[in-house]
C-alpha positions as CSV (number, residue, x, y, z in Angstrom):
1,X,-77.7,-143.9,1.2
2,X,-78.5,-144.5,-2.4
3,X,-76.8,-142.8,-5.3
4,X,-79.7,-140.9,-6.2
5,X,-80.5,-139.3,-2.6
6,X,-76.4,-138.3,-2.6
7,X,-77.1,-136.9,-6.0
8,X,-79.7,-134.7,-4.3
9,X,-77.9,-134.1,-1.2
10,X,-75.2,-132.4,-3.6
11,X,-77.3,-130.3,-5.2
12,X,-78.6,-129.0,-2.5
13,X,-75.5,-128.2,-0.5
14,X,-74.8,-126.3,-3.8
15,X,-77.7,-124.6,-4.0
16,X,-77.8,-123.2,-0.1
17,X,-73.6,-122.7,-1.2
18,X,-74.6,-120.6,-4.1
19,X,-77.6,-118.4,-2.6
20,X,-74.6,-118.0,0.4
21,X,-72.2,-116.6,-1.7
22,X,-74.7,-114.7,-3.8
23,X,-76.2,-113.7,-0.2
24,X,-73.2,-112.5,0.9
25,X,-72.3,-110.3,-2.5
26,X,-75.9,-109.0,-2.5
27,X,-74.9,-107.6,0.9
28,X,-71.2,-106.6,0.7
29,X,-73.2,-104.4,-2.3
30,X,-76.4,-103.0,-0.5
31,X,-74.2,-101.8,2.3
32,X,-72.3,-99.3,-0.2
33,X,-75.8,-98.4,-2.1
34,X,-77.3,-97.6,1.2
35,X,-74.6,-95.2,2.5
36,X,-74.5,-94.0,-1.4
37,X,-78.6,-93.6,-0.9
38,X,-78.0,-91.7,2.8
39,X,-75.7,-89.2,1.6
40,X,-77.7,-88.5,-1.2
41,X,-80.9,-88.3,0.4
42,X,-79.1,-85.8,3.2
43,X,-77.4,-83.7,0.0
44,X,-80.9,-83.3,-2.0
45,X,-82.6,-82.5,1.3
46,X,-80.4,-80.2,2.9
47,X,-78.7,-78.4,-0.1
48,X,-75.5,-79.5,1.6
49,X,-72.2,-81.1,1.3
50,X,-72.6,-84.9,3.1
51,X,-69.8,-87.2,4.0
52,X,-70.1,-90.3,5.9
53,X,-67.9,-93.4,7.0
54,X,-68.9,-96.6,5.8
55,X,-72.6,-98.2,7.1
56,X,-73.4,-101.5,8.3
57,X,-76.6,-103.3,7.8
58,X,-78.5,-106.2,10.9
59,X,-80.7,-107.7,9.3
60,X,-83.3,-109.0,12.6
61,X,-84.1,-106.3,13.5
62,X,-83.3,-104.3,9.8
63,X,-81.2,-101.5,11.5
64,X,-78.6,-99.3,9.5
65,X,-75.4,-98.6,11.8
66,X,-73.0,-95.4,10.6
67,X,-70.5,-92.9,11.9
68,X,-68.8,-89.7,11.4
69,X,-71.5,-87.7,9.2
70,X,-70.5,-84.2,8.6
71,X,-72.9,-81.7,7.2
72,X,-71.5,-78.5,5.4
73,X,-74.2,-76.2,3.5
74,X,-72.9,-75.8,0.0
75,X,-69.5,-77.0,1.2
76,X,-68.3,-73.8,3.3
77,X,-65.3,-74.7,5.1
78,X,-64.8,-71.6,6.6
79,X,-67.4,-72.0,8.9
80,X,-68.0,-74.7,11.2
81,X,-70.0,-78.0,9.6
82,X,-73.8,-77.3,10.5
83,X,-74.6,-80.9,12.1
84,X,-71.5,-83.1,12.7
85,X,-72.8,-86.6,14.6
86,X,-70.1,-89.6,16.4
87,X,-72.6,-92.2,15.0
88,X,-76.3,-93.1,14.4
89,X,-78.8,-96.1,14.0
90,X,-81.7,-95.8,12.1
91,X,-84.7,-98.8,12.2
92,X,-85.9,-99.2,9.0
93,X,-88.9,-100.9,8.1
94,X,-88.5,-103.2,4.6
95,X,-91.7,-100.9,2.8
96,X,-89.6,-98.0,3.6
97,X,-85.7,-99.0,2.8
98,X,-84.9,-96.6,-0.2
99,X,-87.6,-94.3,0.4
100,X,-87.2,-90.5,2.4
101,X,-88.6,-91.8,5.4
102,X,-87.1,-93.4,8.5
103,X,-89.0,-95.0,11.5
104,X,-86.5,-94.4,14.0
105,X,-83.1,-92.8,14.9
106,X,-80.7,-92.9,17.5
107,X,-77.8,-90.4,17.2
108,X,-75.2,-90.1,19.8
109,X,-72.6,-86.7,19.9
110,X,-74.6,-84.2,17.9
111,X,-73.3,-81.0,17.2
112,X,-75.9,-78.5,15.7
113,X,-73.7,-75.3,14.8
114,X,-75.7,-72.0,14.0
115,X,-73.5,-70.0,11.5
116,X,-73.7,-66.0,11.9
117,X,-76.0,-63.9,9.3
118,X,-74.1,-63.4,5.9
119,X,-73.5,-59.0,5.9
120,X,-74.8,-58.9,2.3
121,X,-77.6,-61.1,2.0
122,X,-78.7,-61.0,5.9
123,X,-78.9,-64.8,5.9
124,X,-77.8,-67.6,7.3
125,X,-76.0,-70.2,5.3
126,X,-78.1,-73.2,6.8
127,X,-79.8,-76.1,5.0
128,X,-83.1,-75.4,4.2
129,X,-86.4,-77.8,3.3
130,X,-87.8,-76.2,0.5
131,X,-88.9,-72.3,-0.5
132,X,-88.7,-70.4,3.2
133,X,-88.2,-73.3,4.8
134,X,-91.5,-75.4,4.2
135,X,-92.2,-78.2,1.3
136,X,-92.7,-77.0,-1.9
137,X,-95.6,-76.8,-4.3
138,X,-97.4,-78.3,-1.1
139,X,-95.5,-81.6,-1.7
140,X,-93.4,-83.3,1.0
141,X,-89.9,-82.8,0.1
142,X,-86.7,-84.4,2.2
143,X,-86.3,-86.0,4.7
144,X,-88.9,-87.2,7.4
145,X,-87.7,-89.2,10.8
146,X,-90.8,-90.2,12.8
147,X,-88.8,-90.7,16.0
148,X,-85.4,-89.3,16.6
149,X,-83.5,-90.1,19.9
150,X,-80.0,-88.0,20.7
151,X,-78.0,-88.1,23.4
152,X,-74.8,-85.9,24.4
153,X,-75.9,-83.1,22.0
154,X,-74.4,-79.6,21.8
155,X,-75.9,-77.1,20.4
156,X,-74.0,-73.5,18.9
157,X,-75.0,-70.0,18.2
158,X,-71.5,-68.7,16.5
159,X,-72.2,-64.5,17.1
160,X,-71.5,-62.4,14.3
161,X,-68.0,-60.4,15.7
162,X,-65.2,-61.9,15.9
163,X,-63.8,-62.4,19.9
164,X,-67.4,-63.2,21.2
165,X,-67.9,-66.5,22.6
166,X,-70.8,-68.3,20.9
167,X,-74.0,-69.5,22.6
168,X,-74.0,-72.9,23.5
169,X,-76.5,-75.0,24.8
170,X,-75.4,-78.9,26.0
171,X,-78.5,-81.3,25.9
172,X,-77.5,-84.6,27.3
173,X,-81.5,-86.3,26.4
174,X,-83.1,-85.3,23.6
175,X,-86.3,-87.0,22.1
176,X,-88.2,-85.7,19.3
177,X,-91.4,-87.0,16.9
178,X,-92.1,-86.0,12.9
179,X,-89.1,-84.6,12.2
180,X,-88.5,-82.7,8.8
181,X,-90.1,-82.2,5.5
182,X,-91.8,-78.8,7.3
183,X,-93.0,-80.3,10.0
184,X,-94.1,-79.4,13.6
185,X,-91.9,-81.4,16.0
186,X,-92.8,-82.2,19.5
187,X,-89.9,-82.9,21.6
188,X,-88.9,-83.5,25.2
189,X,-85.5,-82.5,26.6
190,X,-83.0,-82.5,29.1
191,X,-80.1,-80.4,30.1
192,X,-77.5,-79.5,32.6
193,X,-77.0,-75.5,33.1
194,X,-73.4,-75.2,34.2
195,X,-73.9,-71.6,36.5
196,X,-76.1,-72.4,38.5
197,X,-75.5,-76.0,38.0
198,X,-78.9,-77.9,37.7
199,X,-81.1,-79.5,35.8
200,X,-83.5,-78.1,32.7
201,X,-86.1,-80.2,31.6
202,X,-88.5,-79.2,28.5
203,X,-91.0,-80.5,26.5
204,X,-93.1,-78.6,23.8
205,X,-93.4,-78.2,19.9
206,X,-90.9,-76.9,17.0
207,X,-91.1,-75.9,13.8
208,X,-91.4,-75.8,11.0
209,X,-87.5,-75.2,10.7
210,X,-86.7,-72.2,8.9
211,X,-83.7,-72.3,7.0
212,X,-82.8,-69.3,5.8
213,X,-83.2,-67.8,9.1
214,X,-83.7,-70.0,11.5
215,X,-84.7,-67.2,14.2
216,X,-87.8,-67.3,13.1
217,X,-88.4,-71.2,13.5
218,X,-91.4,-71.0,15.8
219,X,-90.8,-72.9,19.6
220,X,-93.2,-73.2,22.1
221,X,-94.0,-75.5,25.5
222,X,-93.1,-75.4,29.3
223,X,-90.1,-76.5,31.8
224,X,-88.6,-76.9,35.2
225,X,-85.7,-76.0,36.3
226,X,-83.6,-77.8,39.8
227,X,-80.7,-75.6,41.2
228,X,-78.1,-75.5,43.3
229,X,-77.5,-71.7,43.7
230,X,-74.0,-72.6,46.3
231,X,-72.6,-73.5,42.6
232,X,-72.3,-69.8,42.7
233,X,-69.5,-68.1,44.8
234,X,-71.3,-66.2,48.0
235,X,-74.8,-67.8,47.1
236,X,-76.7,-70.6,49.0
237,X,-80.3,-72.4,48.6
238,X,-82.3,-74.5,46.1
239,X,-83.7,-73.3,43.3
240,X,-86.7,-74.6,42.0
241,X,-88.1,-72.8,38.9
242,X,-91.0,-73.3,36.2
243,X,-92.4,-72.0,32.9
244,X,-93.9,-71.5,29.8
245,X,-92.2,-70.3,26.6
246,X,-94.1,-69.6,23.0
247,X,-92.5,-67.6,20.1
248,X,-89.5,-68.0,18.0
249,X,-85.8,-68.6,18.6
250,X,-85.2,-65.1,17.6
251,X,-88.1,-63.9,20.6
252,X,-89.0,-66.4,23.3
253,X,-91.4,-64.9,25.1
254,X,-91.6,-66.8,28.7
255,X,-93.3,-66.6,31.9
256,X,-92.6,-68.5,35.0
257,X,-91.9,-68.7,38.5
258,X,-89.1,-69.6,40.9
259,X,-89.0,-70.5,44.8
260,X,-86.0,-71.2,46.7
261,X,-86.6,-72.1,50.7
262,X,-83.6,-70.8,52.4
263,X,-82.0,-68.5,50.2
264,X,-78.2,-67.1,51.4
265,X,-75.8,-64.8,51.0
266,X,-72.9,-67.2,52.4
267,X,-70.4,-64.4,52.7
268,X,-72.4,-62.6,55.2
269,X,-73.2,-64.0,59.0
270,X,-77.0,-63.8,58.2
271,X,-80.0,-65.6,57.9
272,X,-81.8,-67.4,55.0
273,X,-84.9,-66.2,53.7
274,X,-87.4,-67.7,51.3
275,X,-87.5,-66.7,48.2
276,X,-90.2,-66.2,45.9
277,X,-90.1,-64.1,41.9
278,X,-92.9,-64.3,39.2
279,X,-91.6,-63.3,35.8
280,X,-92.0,-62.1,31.9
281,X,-89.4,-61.8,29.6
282,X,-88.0,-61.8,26.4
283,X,-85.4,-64.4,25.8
284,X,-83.5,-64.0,21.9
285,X,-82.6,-67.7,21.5
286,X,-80.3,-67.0,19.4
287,X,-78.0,-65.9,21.7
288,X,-79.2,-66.3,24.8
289,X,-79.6,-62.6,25.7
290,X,-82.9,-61.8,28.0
291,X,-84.5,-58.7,28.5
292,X,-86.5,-58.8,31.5
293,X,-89.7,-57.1,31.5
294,X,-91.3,-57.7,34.8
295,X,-89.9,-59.1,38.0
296,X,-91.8,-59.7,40.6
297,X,-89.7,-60.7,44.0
298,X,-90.5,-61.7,47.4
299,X,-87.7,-61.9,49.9
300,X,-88.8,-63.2,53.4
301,X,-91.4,-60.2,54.3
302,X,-90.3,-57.9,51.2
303,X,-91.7,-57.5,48.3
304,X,-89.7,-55.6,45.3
305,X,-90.3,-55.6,41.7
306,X,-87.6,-55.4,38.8
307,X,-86.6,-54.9,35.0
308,X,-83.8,-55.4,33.3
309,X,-81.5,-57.6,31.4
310,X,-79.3,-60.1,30.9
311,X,-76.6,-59.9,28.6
312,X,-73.5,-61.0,26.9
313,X,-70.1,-59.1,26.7
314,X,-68.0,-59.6,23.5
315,X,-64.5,-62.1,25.0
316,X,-66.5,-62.9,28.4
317,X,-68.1,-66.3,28.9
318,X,-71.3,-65.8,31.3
319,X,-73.9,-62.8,31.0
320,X,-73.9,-59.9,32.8
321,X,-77.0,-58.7,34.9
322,X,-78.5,-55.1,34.5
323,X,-81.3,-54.8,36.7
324,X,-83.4,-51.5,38.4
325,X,-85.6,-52.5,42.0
326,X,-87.8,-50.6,43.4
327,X,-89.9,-51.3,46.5
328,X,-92.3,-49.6,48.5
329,X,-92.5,-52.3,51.3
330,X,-89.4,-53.8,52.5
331,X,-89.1,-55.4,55.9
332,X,-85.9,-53.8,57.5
333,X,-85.7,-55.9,60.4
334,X,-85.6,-58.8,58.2
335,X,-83.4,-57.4,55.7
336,X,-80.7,-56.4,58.6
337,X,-81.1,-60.4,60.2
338,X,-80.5,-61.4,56.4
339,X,-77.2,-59.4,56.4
340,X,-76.1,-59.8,59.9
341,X,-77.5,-62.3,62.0
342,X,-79.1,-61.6,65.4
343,X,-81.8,-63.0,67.7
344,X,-83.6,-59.7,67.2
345,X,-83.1,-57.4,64.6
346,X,-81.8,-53.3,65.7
347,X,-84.4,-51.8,64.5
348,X,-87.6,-52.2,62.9
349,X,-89.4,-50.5,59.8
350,X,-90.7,-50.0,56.1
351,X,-88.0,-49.4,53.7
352,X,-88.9,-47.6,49.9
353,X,-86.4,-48.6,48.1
354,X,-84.9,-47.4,44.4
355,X,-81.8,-49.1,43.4
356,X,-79.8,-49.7,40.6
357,X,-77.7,-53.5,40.4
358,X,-75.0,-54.2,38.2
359,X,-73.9,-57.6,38.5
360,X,-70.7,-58.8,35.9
361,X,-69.9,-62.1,34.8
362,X,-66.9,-63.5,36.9
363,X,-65.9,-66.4,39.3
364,X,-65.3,-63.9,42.4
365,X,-67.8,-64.1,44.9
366,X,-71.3,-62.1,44.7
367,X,-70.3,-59.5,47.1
368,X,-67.1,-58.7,44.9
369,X,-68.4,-58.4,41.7
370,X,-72.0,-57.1,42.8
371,X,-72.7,-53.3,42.4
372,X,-75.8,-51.2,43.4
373,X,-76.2,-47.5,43.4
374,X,-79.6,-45.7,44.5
375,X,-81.5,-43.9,47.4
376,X,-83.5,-45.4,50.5
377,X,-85.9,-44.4,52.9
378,X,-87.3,-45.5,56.2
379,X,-90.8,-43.9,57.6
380,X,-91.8,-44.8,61.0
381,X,-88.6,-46.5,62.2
382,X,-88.2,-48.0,65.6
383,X,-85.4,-49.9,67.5
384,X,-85.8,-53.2,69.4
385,X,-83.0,-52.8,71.8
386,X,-85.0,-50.3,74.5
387,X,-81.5,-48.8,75.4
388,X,-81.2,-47.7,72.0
389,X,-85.0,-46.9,71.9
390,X,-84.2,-44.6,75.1
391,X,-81.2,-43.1,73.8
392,X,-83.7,-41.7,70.5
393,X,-86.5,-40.2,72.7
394,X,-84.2,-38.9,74.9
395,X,-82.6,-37.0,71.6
396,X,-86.2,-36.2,70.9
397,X,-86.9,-34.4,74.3
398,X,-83.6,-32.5,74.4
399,X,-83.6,-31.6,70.5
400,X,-87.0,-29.9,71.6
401,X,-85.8,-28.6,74.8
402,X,-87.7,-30.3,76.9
403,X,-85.3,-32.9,78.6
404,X,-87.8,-34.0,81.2
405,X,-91.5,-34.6,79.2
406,X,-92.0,-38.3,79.7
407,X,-94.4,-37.9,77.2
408,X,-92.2,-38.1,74.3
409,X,-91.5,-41.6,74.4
410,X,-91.4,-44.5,71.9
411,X,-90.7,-41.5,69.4
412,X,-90.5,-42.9,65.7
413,X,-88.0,-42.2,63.5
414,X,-87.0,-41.3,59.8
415,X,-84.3,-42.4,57.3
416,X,-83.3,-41.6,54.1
417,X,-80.2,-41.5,52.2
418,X,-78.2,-42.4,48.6
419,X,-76.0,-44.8,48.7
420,X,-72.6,-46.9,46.7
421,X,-72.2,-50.6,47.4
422,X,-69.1,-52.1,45.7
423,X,-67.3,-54.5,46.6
424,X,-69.0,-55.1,49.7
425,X,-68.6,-51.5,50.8
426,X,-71.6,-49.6,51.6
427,X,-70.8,-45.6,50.8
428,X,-73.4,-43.5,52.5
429,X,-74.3,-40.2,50.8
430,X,-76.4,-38.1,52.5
431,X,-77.4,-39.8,55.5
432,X,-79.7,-38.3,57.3
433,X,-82.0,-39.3,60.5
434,X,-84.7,-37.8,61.9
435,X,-86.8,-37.3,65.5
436,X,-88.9,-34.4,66.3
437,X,-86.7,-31.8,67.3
438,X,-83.2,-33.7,66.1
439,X,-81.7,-34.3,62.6
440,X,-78.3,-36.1,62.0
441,X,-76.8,-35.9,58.7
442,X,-73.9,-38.2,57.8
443,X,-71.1,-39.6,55.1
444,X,-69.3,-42.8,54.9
445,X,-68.7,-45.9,54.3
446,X,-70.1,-49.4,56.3
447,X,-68.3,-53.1,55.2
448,X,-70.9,-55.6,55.4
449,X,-67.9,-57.7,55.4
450,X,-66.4,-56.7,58.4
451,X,-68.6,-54.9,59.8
452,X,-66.8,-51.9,60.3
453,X,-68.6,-48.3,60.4
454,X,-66.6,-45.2,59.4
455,X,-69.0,-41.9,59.8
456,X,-69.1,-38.1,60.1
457,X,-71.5,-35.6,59.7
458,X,-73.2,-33.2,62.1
459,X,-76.5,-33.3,64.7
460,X,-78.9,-30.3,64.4
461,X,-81.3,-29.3,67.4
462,X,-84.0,-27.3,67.3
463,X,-83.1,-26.4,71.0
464,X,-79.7,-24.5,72.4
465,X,-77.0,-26.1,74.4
466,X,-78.2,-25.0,77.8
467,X,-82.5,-25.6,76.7
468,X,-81.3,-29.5,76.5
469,X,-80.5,-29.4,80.3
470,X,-82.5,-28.5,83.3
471,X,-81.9,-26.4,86.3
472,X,-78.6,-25.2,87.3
473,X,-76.8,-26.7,84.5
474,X,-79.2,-24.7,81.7
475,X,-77.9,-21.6,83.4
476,X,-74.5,-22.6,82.9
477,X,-74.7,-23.3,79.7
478,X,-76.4,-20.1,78.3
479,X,-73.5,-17.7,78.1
480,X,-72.1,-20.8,75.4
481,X,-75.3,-21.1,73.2
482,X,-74.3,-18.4,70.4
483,X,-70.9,-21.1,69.8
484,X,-73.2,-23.5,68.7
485,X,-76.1,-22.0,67.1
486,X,-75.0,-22.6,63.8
487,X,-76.9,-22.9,60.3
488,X,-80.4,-22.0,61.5
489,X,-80.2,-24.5,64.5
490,X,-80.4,-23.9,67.8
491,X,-77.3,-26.4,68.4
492,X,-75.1,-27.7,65.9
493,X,-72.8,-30.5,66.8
494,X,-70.2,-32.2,64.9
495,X,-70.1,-35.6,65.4
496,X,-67.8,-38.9,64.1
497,X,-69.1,-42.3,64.6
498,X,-66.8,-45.3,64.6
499,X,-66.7,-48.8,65.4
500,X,-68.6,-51.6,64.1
501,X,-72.4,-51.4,63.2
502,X,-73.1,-53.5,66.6
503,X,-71.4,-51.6,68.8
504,X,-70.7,-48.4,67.2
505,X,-69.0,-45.1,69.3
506,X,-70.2,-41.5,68.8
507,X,-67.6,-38.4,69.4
508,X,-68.5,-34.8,69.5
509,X,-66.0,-32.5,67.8
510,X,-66.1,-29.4,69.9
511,X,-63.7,-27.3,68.4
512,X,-65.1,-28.0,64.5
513,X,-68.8,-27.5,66.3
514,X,-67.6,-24.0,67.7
515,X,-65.6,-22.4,64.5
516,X,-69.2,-24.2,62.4
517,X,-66.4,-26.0,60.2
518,X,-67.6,-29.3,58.3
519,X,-67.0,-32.4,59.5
């Protein structure tokens, strides 16, 4: 090699030594004027407090890599940060490097906390983007993300008094377009509901964001929603629900419907029955309080409508459920195989239905925790089982005093009475039942659990003692009427029944029946 080519050579190695080493100061310094130029560009658009660990710059692709950002709006510490995030990556495109907007963002471990309303000013203290939460002047101010990707994302609703647990939402996909500078987002998400455990999955629009009160940011789209009710102590079946939602946080107003195939109440030897409820309510997003204002259900054959709501309760995790059903066609043979399984049900009928439910938050099983207080009422009620079927005619004819008409037969019956359930006890007030010439009216209590039946009341004939017989027995029996003609009856009998609610036994009380004492 000639003296002049090494001559060259040398500079050159120089040179590509030099643009190295100036290369590689250039870029120990952009790395510290881009994390200078993130916090910066978070502080002016948010009004907040930034910090944020150091960031690293790739070069092919031009991506910015950073962790531990903390976001605290004008430096309150005595609140939770308002967005605190593990790390993020953000593409940048070369045209765009120290401007406001960003291509593309991936953010892992996001944690979106909603501070309570101040008591004087009515406000929350949240970043804001610009006057009432839109650009200013009608100039884009802050900070604009065309594509944001976050993963493993909580979100937090602190309440207001102290000892309530706040609202807290766990979205484990989260992919939203145009976000910031008062924009309309669109977004798709993703997100496990602990109780029931399944599935949500949204997709719809939000925003703008409104920072001083973010209740009124305006939401809106649909979603589905895959259950496993058994997640849920005395519950079985799979829940399958969809809907639409449109509003604000503060006032979601959705609509949708759910189906599950073989719903169950485990804790009872009963059958599974579809079912089937259209709704509307009122959902306050802000802490996830619903007030339901129509319920439409359809159990197996029964059809029952509801309102109510669903609630929080200051130191319990869960909500509580207030509901009031009413029905005016209820299948009771179904509704007895759904409680107590059987080839065929006892008896058959039309139930009317007005009913209280009161169901608290808890782990215990439904049946524990579950309360319901209100009246029922069967018209036209017949029994399957023809020696029970028998056994009410024959009631019938007797109660009239006519024990041999074989033309009172398949005689319908009527039931109505006010009733207790807690804690899977059934209290019976006012029981009464019904047949042309015949009333029973009884107290007590019935487990579902165990089936056991505990009752005592009194039967009422229109007919006396001996006018229930024929022949030579009626004569017998007359000189004994007066005992039991009691209360304007022509026989009144006092009566326990005992057992379980398949096999149940009936005993007379004659001495209470004679002196007309209660049961």
């Amino acid at each position: 090699m000639s003296k002049r080519a090494r001559i060259i050579g040398g500079v050159l190695a120089g040179a590509v030594l030099l643009a190295t080493i100036l290369l590689a100061v250039s870029y120990r310094n952009l790395e510290p004027r881009l994390r200078d130029w993130v916090v910066s560009t978070l502080s002016e658009s948010l009004e907040s407090e930034v910090t944020l660990d150091a960031v690293h710059l790739t070069w092919f692709p031009l991506k910015l890599h950073a962790s531990n950002l903390v976001v605290r709006h004008h430096g309150r510490t005595d609140i939770p940060p308002v967005f605190v995030v593990s790390s993020f990556t953000a593409d940048l495109r070369p045209t765009e490097i120290w401007s406001s907007t960003i291509d593309r963002v991936a953010v892992d471990g996001l944690e979106i906390s909603i501070p309570p309303k101040d008591p004087e000013t009515r406000k929350r203290p949240m970043p804001r983007l610009g006057k009432n939460g839109q650009p200013e002047d009608g100039h884009s101010t802050g900070l604009l993300i065309h594509h944001l990707i976050a993963t493993n994302t909580r979100l937090s609703l602190i309440p207001h008094k102290e000892g309530k647990n706040p609202k807290v939402w766990d979205i484990f996909e989260l992919d939203m377009r145009e976000v910031g500078k008062g924009q309309t987002a669109t977004f798709t998400a993703a997100l496990i509901n602990p109780i029931p455990y399944g599935k949500v999955e949204s997709k719809g629009t939000f925003g703008p964001w409104h920072g001083d009160e973010p209740g009124d940011s305006p939401i809106g789209g649909e979603y589905t929603f895959a259950a496993d009710l058994g997640t849920i102590d005395g519950l079985g079946g799979q829940l399958n629900a969809m809907g639409k939602m449109a509003g604000t946080l503060d006032q979601i107003t959705t609509t949708g419907e759910t189906d599950t195939r073989d719903f169950k109440l485990t804790e009872l030897d009963g059958i599974s029955l579809p079912l089937h409820t259209s709704y509307d309510a009122l959902v306050d997003g802000t802490n996830g309080d619903v007030v339901l204002k129509r319920v439409d259900v359809q159990l197996g054959k029964s059809k029952m409508r509801a309102t109510g709501l669903v609630e929080g309760t200051k130191g319990i995790k869960g909500k509580r459920i207030i509901v009031n059903v009413k029905s005016d066609a209820s299948n009771l043979g179904e509704l007895l195989r759904f409680v107590s399984k059987s080839k065929e049900p006892p008896a058959d009928g039309i139930l009317v239905i007005d009913a209280a439910m009161d169901l608290p938050q808890g782990k215990a099983a439904i049946l524990r925790r579950l309360a319901l207080e209100g009246s029922v009422r069967a018209e036209r009620l017949r029994f399957n089982k023809e020696t029970v079927q028998d056994k009410i005619d024959e009631l019938s004819r007797r109660g009239q005093g006519k024990p041999d008409d074989a033309s009172i037969d398949d005689v319908a019956s009527r039931m109505q009475t006010k009733f207790v359930l807690s804690n899977g006890l059934l209290t019976y007030r006012g029981l009464s039942f019904h047949v042309n010439g015949a009333t029973i009216h009884l107290d007590g209590t019935h487990s579902l659990r165990s089936k056991a039946v505990e009752l005592a009341g009194v039967v009422m004939l229109d007919a006396t003692v001996s006018n229930t017989l024929t022949g030579f027995k009626s004569w017998l029996l007359k000189p004994i009427d007066p005992l039991f003609r009691k209360n304007g009856a022509g026989t009144r009998l006092v009566i326990t029944v005992a057992g379980t609610q398949d096999q149940p036994t009936v005993s007379v009380d004659v001495k209470k029946s004679i002196k007309g004492k209660p049961p």
